[in-house]
C-alpha positions as CSV (number, residue, x, y, z in Angstrom):
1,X,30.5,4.9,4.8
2,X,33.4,3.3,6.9
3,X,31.1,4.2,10.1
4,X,27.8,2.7,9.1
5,X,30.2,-0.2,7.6
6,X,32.3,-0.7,11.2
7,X,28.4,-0.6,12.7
8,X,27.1,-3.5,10.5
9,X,30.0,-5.7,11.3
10,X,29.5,-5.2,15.2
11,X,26.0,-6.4,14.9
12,X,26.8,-8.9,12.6
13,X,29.3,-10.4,14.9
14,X,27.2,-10.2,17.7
15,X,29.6,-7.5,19.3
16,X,28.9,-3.8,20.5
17,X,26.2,-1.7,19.0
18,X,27.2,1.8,20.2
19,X,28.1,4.2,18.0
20,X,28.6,8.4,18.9
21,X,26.1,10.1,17.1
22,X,28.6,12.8,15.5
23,X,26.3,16.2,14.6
24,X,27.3,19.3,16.9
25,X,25.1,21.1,18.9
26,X,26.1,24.3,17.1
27,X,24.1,22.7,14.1
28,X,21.2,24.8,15.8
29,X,20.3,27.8,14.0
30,X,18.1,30.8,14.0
31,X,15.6,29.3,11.9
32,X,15.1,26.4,15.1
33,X,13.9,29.4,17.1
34,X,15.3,27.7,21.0
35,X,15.5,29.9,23.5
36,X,19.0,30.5,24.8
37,X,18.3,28.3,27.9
38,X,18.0,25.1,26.6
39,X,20.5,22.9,26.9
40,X,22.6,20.5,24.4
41,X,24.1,17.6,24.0
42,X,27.9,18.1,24.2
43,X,28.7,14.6,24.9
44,X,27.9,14.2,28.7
45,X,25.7,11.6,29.0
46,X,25.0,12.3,32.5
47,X,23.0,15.5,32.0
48,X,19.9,13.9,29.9
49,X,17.3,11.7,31.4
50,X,17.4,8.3,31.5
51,X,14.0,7.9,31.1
52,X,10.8,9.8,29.7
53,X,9.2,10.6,33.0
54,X,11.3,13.3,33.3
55,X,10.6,14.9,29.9
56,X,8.9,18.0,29.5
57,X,6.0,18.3,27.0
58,X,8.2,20.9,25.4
59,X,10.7,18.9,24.6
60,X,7.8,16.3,23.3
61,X,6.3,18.9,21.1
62,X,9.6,20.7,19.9
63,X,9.6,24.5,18.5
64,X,11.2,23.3,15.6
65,X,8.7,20.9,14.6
66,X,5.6,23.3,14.8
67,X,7.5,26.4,12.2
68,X,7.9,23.5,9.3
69,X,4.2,22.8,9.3
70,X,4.7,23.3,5.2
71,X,7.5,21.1,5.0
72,X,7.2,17.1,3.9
73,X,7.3,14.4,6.6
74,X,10.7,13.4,5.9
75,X,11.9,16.9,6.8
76,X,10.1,17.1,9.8
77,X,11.5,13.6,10.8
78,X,14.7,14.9,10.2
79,X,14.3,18.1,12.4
80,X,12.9,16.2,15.1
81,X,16.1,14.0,15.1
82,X,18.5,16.9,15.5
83,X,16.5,18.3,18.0
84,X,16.4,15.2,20.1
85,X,20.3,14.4,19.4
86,X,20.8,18.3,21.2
87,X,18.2,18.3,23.5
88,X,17.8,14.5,25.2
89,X,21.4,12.9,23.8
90,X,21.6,9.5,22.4
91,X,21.0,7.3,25.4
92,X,17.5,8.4,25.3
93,X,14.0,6.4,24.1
94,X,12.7,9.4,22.3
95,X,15.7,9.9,20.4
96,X,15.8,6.6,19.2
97,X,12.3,6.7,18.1
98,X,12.9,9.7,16.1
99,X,15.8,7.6,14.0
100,X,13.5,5.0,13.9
101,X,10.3,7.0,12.3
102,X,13.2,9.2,10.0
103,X,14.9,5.5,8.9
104,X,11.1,4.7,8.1
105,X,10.3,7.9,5.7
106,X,14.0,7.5,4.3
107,X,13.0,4.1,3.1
108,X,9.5,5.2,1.6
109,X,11.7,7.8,-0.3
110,X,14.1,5.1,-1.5
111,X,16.5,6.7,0.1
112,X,18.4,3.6,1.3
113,X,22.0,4.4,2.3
114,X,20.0,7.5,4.7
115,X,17.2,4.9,5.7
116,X,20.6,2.2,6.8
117,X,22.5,5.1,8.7
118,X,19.1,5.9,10.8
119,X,18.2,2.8,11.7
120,X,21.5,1.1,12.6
121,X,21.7,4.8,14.7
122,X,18.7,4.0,16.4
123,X,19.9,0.0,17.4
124,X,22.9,1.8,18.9
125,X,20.8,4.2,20.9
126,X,17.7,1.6,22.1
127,X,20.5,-0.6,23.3
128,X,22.1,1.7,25.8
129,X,18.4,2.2,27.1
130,X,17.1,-1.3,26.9
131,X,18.8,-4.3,26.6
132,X,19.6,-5.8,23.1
133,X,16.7,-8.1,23.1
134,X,14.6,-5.5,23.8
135,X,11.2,-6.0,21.8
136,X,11.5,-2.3,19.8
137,X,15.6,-3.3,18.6
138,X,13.3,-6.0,16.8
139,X,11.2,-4.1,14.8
140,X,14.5,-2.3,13.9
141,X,16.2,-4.8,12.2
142,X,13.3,-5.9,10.5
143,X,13.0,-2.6,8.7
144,X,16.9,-2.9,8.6
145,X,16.3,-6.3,6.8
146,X,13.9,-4.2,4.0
147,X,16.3,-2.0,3.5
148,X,19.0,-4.0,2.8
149,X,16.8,-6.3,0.9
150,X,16.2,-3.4,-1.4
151,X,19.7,-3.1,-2.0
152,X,20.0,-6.5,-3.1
153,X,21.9,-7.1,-0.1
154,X,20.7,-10.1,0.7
155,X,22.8,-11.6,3.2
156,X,22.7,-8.7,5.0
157,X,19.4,-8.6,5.1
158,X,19.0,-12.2,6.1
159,X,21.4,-11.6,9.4
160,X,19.0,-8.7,10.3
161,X,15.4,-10.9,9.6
162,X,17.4,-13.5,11.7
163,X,17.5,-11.2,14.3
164,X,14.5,-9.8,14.4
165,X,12.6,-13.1,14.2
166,X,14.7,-14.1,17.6
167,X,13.3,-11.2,19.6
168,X,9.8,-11.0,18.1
169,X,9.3,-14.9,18.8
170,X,11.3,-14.5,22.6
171,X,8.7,-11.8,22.9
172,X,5.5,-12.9,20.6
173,X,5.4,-16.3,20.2
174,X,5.7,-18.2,17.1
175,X,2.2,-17.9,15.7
176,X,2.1,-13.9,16.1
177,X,1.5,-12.3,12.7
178,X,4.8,-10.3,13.4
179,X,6.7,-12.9,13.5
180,X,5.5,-14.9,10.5
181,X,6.1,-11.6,9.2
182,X,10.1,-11.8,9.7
183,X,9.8,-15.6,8.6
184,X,8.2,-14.8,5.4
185,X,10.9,-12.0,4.7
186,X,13.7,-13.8,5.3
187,X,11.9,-16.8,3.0
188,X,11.7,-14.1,0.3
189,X,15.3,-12.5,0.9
190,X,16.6,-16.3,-0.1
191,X,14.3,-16.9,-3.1
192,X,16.0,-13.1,-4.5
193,X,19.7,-14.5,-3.6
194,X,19.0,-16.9,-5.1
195,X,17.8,-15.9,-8.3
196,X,20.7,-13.4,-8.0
197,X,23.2,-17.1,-7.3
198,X,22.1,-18.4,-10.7
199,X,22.4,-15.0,-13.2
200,X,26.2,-15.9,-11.0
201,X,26.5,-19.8,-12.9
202,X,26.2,-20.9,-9.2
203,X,23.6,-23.7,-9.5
204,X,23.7,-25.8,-6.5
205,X,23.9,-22.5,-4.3
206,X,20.9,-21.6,-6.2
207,X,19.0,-24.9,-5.5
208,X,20.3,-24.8,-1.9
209,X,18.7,-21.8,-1.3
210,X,15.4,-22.3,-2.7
211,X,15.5,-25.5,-0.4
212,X,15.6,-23.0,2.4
213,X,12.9,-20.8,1.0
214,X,10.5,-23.7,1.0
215,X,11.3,-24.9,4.3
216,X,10.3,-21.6,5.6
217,X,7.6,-20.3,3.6
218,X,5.7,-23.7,3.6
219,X,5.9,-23.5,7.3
220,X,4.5,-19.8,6.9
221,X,1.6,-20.8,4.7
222,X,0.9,-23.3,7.6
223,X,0.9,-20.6,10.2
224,X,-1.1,-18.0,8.0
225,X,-4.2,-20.3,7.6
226,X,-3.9,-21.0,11.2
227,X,-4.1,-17.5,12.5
228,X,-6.4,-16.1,9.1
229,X,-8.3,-19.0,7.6
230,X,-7.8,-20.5,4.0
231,X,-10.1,-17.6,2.5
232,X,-7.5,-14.4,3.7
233,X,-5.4,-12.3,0.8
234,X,-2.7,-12.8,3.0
235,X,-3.0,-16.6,2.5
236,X,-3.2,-16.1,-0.6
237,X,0.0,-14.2,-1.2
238,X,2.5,-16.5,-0.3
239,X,0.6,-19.4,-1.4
240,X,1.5,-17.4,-4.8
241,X,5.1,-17.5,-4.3
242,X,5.3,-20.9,-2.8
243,X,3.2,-22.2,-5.7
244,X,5.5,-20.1,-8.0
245,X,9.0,-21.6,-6.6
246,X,7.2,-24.9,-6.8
247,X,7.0,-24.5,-10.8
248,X,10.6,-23.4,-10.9
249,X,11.8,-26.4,-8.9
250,X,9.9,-28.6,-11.5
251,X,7.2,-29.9,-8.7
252,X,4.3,-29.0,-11.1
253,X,1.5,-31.0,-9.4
254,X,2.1,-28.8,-6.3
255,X,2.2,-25.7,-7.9
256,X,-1.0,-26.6,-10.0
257,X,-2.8,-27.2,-7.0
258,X,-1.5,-24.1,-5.2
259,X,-2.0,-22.5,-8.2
260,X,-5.8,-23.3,-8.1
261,X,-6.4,-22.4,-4.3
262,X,-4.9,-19.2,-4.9
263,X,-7.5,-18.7,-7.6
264,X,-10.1,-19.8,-5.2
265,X,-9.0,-17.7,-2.8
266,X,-9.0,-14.4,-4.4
267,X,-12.1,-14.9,-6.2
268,X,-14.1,-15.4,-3.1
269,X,-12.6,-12.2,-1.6
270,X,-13.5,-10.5,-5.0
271,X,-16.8,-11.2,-4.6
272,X,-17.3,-10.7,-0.9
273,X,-15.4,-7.2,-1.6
274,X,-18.0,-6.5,-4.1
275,X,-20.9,-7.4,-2.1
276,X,-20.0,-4.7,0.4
277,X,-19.9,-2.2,-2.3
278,X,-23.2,0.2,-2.8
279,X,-23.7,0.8,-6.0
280,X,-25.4,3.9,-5.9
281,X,-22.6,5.6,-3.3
282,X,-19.4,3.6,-4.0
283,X,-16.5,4.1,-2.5
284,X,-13.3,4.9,-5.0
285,X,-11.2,3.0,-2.3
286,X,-13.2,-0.1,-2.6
287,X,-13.7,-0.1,-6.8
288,X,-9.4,0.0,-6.5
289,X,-9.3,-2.7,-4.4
290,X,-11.8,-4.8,-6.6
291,X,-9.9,-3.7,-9.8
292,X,-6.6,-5.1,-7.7
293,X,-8.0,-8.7,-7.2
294,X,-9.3,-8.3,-10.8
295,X,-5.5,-7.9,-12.2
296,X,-4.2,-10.5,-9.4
297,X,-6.8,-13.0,-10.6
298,X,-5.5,-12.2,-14.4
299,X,-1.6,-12.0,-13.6
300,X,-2.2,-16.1,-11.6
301,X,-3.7,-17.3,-15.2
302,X,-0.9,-15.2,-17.0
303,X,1.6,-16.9,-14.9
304,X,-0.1,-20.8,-15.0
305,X,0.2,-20.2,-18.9
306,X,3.5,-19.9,-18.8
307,X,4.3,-22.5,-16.6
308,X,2.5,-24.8,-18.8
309,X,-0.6,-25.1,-16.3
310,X,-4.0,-26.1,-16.5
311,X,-6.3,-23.0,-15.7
312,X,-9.0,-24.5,-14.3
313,X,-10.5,-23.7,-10.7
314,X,-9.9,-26.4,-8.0
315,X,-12.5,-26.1,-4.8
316,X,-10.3,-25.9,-1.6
């Protein structure tokens, strides 16, 4: 905990991302069936590759991997990490996209404080390999910003969304859909703070940073239609939550309106969903997806109602 916390305030603070990774080599056991050839890692950077044209398919396709067939993905994740740590080192691209794909399955598994310890791991090892604007360090902290955003830590998460918006749009542009991506998030990460500010008593915090929310997911409404079109779920999504802040910040005549596009929106991809559908061979992927826009559609007038909204359906 004092390692991963010493980690977080170095990237925080803009200052030094490495880190030791500390598992021994003698980890290895029996069950990893190496032959007693192979080389570890004992700490001498020098004897691993810099880069992965000197890799070997073996060490690619690791033994280990192959005899835990059976085992969940996590494990196998986790088996590949230990086998790259000994085998490659940190300061290695493979390695660090082990962490990164084992910080992935640890978050799917709500295992947070193991899915915070891989990927700050893996910042530490990309950034010996690549520099720290490097366009893969981005995708880290995004998934860094998930995580803590799951863990309610929401400042945290905001500094690693910050981040990873910097890189993707140095690297991207502003209108890619990765990097609305990381400007939604960190919209979303300040309407949660806030709602955490005011169960606090802290109300101008709270209306200070729903001000910031709108700012930013206004802007990324903007930039969805631009790169989707009006009639796009993802369009609809965040008009959703925009309209939805817009009802807690009393603007009611925006929220109606958003409200009502949202409506529009769904309903058309309803029906264009269920046009594609055969009826005599449908496809149980495609009746759950209708049955989804069916509750969404419900769960808008649900939340109009209580808002004190008129239900009615507005033509974009």
């Amino acid at each position: 905990m004092v390692r991963r916390q010493f980690i977080q305030d170095q990237w925080l603070s803009g200052g030094s991302n490495y880190i030791v990774w500390e598992k021994s080599a003698s980890m290895a056991t029996a069950e990893d069936s190496m032959s007693e050839g192979r080389s570890y890692y004992n700490g001498k950077e020098d004897e691993f590759p810099d880069d992965i044209s000197e890799v070997s398919g073996e060490d690619l396709t690791p033994p280990v991997m192959l005899q835990r067939v059976k085992k969940n993905e996590l494990e196998l994740w986790e088996a590949l990490c230990d086998n790259r740590i000994q085998r490659l080192g940190p300061r290695n691209e493979l390695t660090a996209d082990a962490f990164v794909n084992r910080g992935i399955a640890q978050l799917e598994a709500n295992r947070l404080e193991d899915a915070a310890d891989s990927l700050l791991s893996a910042v530490c090892f990309l950034e010996e390999v690549h520099d720290s604007q490097h366009i893969h360090t981005g995708l880290v902290f995004y998934l860094l910003g998930k995580v803590y955003m799951k863990q309610e830590q929401y400042p945290m998460a905001e500094s690693a969304f910050a981040k990873a918006l910097s890189i993707r749009q140095m690297h991207l542009g502003k209108s890619h859909p990765d990097t609305v991506e990381c400007w939604e998030q960190l919209g979303l990460s300040y309407i949660q703070r806030a709602a955490q500010t005011l169960k606090g008593g802290d109300a101008d915090m709270d209306s200070f940073l729903q001000r910031q929310a709108m700012g930013i997911l206004t802007q990324v409404l903007k930039l969805k239609r631009a790169i989707f079109g009006s009639i796009h779920p993802a369009v609809a999504e965040t008009a959703r939550v925009v309209a939805k802040l817009c009802a807690h910040r009393n603007e009611m005549e925006r929220a109606q309106r958003l409200y009502k596009q949202v409506s529009v929106v769904l309903a058309k991809v309803e029906k264009e969903e269920s046009d594609k559908i055969n009826p005599d061979f449908a496809d149980p992927t495609d009746l759950a997806a209708r049955r989804m826009r069916k509750r969404e559609l419900a769960d808008i007038e649900e939340e109009m109602r209580k808002f004190g909204l008129k239900e009615e359906i507005l033509e974009i």
